[in-house]
N, C-alpha and C positions, 0 to 999 in steps of 0.2 A: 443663485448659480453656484454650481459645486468648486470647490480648489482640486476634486482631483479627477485623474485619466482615467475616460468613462474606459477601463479596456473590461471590464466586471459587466454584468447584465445583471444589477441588482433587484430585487424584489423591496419592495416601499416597508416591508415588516423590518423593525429590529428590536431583536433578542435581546433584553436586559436583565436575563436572570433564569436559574435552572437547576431542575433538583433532579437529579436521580436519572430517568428518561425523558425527562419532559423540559420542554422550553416554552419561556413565555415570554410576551411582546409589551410594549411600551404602552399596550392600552391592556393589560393586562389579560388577554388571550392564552389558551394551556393547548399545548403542541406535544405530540407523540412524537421524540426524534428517532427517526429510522435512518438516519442520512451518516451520524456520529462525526459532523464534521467535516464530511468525505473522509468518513472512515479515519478517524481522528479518535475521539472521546469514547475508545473500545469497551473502556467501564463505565461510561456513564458518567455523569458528575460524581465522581467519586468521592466520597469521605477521608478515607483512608489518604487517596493523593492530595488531597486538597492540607490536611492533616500535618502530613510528610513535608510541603510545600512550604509551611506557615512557619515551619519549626526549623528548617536549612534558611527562610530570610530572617529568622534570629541570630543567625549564626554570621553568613557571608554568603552572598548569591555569586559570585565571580571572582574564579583568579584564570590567569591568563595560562596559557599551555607551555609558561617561561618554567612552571613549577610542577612539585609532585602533587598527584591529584587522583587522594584514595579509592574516590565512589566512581573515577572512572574505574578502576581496577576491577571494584566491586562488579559495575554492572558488566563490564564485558567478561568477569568470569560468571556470571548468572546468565550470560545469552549465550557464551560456551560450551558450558560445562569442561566435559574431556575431549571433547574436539582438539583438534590440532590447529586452530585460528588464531589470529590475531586480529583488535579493535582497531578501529577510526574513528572517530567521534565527529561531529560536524553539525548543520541544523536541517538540514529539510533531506527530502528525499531526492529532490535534483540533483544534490551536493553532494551524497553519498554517489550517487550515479556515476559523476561527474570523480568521483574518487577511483573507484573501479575501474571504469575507461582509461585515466592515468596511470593508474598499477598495471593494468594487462599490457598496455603499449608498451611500460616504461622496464619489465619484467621482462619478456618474451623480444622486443626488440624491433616488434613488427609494426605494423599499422593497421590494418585494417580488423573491424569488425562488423559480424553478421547479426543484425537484431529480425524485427519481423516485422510483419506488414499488417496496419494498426495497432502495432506497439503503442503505448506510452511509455517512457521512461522520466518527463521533467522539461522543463520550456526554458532551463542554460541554452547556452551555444552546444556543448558537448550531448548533453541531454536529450536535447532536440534535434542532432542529427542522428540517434540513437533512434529516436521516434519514428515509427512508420506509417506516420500520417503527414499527406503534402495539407490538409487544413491548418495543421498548428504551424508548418514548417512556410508558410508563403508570406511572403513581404522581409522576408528575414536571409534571401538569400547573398554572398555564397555562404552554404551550410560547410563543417568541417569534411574535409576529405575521406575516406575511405572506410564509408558507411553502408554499407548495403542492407537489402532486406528480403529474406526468405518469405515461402508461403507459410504461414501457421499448421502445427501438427502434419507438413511433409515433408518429411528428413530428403527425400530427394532434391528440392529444391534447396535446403542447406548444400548438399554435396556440392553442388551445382555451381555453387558459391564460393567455395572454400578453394585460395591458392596459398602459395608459399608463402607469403606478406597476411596470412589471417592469423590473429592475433590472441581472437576468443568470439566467442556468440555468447551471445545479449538474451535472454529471454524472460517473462513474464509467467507465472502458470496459471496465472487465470486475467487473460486480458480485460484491464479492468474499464478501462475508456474506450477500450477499441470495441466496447458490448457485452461484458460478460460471457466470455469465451476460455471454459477451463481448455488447458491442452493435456492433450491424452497419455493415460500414463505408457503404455509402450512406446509411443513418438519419444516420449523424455528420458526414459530409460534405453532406446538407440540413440539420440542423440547425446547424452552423459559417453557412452560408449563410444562413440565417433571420435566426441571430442578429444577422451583417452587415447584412443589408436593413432589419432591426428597431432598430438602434444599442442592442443588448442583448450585456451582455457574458458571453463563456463563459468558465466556472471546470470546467479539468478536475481531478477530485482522486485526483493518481498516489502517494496514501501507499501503497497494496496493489502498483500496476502499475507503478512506477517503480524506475529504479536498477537493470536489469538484467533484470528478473523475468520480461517479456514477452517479452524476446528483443534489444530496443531498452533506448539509454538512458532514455524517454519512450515511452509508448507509444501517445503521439498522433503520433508518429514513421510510424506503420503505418498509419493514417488519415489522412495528407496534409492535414492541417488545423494552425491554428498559432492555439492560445486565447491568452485575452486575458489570462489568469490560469492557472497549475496549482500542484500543490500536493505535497510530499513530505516522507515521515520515514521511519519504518520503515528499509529497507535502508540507507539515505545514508550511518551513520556503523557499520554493520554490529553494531551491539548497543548502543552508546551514543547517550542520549536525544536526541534532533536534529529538527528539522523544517524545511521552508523554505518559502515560498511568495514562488513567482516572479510577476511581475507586466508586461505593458509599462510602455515608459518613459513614454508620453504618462501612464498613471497615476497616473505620481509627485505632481503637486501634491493628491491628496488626502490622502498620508500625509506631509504634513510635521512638521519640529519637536513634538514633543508629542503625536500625535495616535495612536500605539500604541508597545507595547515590551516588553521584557520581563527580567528582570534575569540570568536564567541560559541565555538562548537564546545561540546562538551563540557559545559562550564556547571556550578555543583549543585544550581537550583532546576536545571533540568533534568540532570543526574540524581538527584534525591525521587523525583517523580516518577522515573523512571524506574529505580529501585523499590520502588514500591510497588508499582505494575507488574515486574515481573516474580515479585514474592506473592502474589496474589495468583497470577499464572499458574504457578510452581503447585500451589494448595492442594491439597490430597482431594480428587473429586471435581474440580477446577474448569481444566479440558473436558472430561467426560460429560460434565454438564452442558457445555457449551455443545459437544457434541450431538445430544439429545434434543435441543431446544433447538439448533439447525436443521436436524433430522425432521421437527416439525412443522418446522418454519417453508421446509422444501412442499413436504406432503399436503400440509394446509393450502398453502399458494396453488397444488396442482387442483385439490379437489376443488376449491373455492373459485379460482379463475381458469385452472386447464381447457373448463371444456368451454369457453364462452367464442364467440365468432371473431372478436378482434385482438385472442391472443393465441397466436402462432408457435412460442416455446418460452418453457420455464426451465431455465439451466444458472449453473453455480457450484461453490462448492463451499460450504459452512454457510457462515452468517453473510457473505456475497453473492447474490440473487440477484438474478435479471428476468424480467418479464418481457420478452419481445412482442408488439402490439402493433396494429396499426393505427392508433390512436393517436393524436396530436402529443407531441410530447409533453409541450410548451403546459397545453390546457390540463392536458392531465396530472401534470406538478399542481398546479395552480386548485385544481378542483379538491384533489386530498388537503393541499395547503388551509384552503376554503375550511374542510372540513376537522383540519385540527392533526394533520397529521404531515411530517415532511419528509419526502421522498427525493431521490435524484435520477438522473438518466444518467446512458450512456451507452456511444456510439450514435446513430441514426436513426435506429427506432426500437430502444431500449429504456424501462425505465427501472432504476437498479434500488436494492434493497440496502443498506446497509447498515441496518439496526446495531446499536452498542450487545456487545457478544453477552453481556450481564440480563438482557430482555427474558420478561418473563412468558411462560406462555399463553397467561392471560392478556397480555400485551398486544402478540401477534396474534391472538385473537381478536384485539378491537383493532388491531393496524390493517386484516386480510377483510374486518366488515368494513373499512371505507373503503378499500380499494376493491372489491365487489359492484359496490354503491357508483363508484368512479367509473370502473371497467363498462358497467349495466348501463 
């Protein structure tokens, strides 16, 4: 009998060991991961991090945020650049969220914010009323106050919403749980707009689409727009726990001295990993591969499965693909998994791609013949 809270739907396989794109099982099984973690392990089991990692627990893996602590410096001006932001450091992507929400309320003076309808933002208290999903949100009620939720890619509905007490709106640009649903770039580029004429600040939250995933470092990068606030963990430090939330500078005087923190965010062994990730990012040719190999990975997927009876629409944007189907979700993990490959879903009847952005294209070529083999 287990010691812990079944609240996980685990799968009986586990993963003790992994090179490169591949994971293998405790009876020694070799697995294509296309999953990265939930978009976690953005390079792959990497060398290089792995490398970086070994060499900062020679050194000192932890000092507390009592002290100065250079590799944060380092990595928040390498996620930068010339931007006019300032760092937060933290561990997960809930946490960053959960930072953001506290800077806009505690900055502007207001309360409420607008997110959307099948958001995910993170399953905190703050996070979670951020979410505009009542499935994550039930048994957990009352949620925090003065949350609301527009309809996705209809800035009318924003309008709709917005009174004196709004604060900032919350947004995703490619809902990553709620289906893989990019939002359109004119919608994002009126509502940046709004937001400007409105003096409402925008929080975009790149824990899913950032760090490589899209195609861009940021994947507000591709919608010509520059928020007030975003937000990232997941890929950053390529498997170890990380979150950041970047902010402008004008922001700063509402997080000063005291006023948030956290004891194990930021600390120098997830920071060396991290610094390695985005040196890797940076590499001349880098992006543009990634961009390439997405480009294929879309195209492949449409001719391979587009025209089959039980898929309805292939949409995404980079290495984040969703295949809408009317196929059992549950079976359809389970049949690739069968067959050596791991996939995820997402939303209701989505089942989502999220190949490490490092995959080759011979890769997605043996990842698109099981999932033919499946689909058929």
């Amino acid at each position: 009998m287990s010691k812990l809270f079944q609240n996980y739907k685990r799968s009986s396989i586990e993963f003790v060991k992994a090179e490169g794109h591949n994971l293998f099982d405790n009876q020694g099984k070799k697995y294509l991961d296309f999953s990265s973690g939930i978009g976690v392990t953005n390079l792959g089991f990497n060398q290089a991090v792995l490398n970086q990692v070994q060499e900062q627990l020679q050194q000192i893996w932890h000092t507390p945020n009592l002290y100065q602590n250079s590799l944060q410096e380092e990595v928040a001006q390498k996620l930068i650049g010339d931007r006019d932001y300032l760092a937060f450091f933290c561990n997960s992507g809930a946490e960053s969220n959960e930072a953001a929400i506290k800077l806009a309320r505690k900055y502007t003076g207001k309360t409420d914010i607008i997110s959307f309808q099948n958001s995910f933002h993170g399953r905190t208290y703050g996070a979670m009323s951020a979410t505009g999903q009542t499935k994550i949100q039930a048994g957990f009620e009352h949620l925090l106050p003065g949350f609301s939720y527009a309809v996705y890619n209809d800035l009318a509905s924003v309008k709709e919403l917005i009174s004196d007490k709004t604060a900032a709106v919350m947004l995703e640009l490619v809902q990553g749980e709620g289906g893989v649903v990019p939002a359109d770039v004119q919608f994002v580029k009126a509502l940046s707009q709004l937001c400007q004429e409105k003096d409402i600040l925008l929080i975009v939250d790149e824990v899913q689409t950032g760090i490589g995933r899209t195609g861009s470092l940021f994947a507000f990068e591709q919608y010509d727009i520059e928020p007030d606030i975003f937000t990232l963990a997941k890929g950053l430090a390529n498997g170890l726990p990380i979150g950041a939330m970047i902010g402008k500078r004008k922001l700063s005087s509402a997080f000063g001295y005291g006023s948030h923190g956290t004891t194990f965010g930021g600390n120098k062994l997830v920071l060396s990993a991290a610094s390695c990730v985005l040196d890797q990012m940076a590499a001349e040719g880098f992006l543009s591969s990634v961009q390439a190999n997405a480009l294929y990975l879309k195209e492949a997927s449409e001719q391979k499965l587009g025209g089959l009876t039980n898929v309805s629409a292939i949409r995404g944007l980079g290495f984040l693909l969703g295949i809408q189907t009317s196929k059992n979700l549950d079976e359809t993990v389970q049949a690739a998994r069968d067959r050596g490959l791991i996939i995820l879903t997402a939303g209701q009847d989505v089942i989502r791609l999220l190949p490490p952005i490092t995959v080759s294209p011979s890769e997605i070529d043996q990842a698109l013949a099981v999932l033919q083999d499946v689909f058929a």
